[in-house]
N, C-alpha and C positions, 0 to 999 in steps of 0.2 A: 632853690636858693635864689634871692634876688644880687640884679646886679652889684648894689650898693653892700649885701651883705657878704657877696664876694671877694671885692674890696677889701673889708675890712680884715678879713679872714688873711689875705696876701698880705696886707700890711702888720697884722700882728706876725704870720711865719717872717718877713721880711726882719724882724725885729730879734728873732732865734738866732742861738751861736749855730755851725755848723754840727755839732753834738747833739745837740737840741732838736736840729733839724732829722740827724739821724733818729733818733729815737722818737721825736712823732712817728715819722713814718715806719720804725718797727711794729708801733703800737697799732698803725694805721694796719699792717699786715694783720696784726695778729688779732684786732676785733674782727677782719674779714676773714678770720679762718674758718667761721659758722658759717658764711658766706659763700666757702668753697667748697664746688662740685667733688673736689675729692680730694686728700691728704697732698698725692705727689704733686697736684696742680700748685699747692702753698710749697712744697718743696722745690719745685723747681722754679717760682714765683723768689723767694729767698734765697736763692741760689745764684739767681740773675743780679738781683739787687745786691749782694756778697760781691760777685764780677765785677759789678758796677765799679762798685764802692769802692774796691780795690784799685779796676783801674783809671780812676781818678787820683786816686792817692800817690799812682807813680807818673802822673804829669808833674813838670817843673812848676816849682810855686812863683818863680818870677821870667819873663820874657828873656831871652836872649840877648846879648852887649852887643845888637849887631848893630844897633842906631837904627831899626826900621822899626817906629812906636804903633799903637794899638791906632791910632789916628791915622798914622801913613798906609796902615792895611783898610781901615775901612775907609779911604780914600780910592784907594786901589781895586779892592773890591766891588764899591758899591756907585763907585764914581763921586764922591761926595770932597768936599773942601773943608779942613776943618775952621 
């Protein structure tokens, strides 16, 4: 796959709700399960990605009221000024 058609690829997922994005990537599993050396390997491959999913879904959806913004961390972080 070319650079340029890389791109595009990102820019269309970029374009996906979060749902959408899960379900590619089910799909993505599940054409590669001819692909896999053996049953428990896709079991514990979906298993992980179950984990994941999860524990993403119990991070807070907004930053904390403490007045320290995503700016003042990667200031802090990265040394940067915004």
């Amino acid at each position: 796959m070319t650079h340029s058609e890389w791109q595009q690829l990102q820019a269309l997922i970029a374009k996906l709700s979060p749902l959408e994005r899960h379900e590619l990537i089910d799909q993505l599993l599940s054409s590669s399960a001819a692909d896999s050396e053996s049953a428990a390997a896709l079991v514990a491959q979906r298993s992980a990605w179950n984990s994941l999913l999860a524990e993403l879904d119990r991070l807070p959806v907004e930053g904390p009221a403490d007045g320290f913004s995503a700016s003042d961390h990667d200031s802090l972080l990265y040394g940067r000024r915004p």
